[in-house]
C-alpha positions, -999 to 999 in steps of 0.1 A, spaced: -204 416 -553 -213 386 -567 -212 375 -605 -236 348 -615 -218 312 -628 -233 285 -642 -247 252 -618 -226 224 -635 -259 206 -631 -280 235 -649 -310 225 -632 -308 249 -604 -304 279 -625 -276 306 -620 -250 299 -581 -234 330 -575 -199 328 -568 -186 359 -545 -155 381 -567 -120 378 -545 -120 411 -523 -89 431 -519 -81 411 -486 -82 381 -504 -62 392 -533 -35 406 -504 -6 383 -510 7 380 -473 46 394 -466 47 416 -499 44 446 -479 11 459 -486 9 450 -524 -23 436 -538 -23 412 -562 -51 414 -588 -68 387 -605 -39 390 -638 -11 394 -612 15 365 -619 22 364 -582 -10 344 -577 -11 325 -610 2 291 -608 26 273 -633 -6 254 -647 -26 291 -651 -52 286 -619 -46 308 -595 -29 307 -555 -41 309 -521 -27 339 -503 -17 317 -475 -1 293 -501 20 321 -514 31 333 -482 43 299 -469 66 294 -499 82 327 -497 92 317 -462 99 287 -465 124 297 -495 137 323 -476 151 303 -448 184 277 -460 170 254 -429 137 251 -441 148 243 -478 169 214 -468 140 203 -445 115 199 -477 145 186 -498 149 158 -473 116 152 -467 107 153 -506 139 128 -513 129 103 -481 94 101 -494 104 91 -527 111 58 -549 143 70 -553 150 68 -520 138 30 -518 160 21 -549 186 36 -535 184 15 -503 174 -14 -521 212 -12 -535 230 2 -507 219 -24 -483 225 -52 -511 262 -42 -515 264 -37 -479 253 -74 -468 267 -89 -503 302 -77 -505 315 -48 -478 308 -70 -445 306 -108 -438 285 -101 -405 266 -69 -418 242 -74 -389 252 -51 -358 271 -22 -383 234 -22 -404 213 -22 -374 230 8 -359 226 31 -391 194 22 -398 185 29 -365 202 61 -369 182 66 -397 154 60 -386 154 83 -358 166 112 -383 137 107 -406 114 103 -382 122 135 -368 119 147 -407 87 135 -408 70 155 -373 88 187 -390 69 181 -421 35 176 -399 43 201 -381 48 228 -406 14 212 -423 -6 220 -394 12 254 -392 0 257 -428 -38 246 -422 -41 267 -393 -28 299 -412 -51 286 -443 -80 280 -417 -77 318 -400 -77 336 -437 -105 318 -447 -122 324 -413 -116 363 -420 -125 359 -458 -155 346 -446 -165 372 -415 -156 402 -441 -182 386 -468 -204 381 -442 -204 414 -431 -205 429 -472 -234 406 -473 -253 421 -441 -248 452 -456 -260 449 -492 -289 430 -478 -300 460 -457 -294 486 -484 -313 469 -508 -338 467 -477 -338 503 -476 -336 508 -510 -369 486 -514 -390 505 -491 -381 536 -502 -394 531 -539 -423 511 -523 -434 545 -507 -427 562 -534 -447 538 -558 -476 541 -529 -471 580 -526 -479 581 -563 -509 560 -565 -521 580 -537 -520 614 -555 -533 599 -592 -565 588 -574 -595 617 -578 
């Protein structure tokens, strides 16, 4: 069903904004348990609440030790930290550990480079893993609404005509 919630420009009147269906509540990999709309397994540290698909992608990912130390990587490599900490190593390196830093430098941040690069095509990968499990939820979400929707529309279609005949069955018998 739908619950009516305000436009934020109030000149429309009263948008409608479809209540999450047990599906949707379903947090994915806990085994058939539904998560409600007070269920802290949804609620985020800031109080909104968590996409299924969202949900089920950190519990993987902090099931599995690989995939931890993939996202602590990536999260250190793409931070300032990580530029500081450059910033200084290669300074000492060139300033007081070699006179010729050149070919020994070259060579490790080539290294590097090759590592975090790789870091970075797991990290788009296991984005566009995410989107696409994101995507086909939605798409289901959206196919089982449809489908409530068809079917409220065509009982309150049934529904309709019935008390039309019975309004026009009434008339009929309270005329002489």
């Amino acid at each position: 069903m739908a619950r009516p919630k305000p436009n934020a420009e109030g000149s429309d009147g009263p948008q409608t904004q479809p209540e999450p269906s047990e599906q949707t509540r379903h947090v994915a990999g806990t085994a058939g348990q539904v998560a409600g709309p007070g269920d802290d397994r949804t609620a985020h540290a800031d109080g909104s609440r968590r996409h299924p698909v969202v949900l089920a992608e950190q519990e993987r990912r902090a099931a599995d030790l690989q995939l931890r130390i993939a996202d602590w990587i990536t999260a250190f490599a793409g931070s300032m930290q990580f530029v500081y900490l450059h910033i200084a190593l290669f300074a000492i390196w060139m300033l007081f550990i070699e006179k010729s830093p050149w070919p020994t430098l070259t060579l490790i941040v080539s290294l590097e480079a090759i590592f975090l690069s790789t870091f970075v095509m797991i990290g788009q990968n296991r984005q566009a893993a995410f989107q696409q499990a994101k995507a086909d939820h939605d798409f289901n979400e959206q196919e089982l609404e449809l489908k409530t929707n068809t079917e409220l529309t065509r009982q309150i279609h049934v529904l309709t005509t019935e008390l039309h005949n019975r309004l026009l069955d009434k008339r009929a018998r309270q005329r002489p």
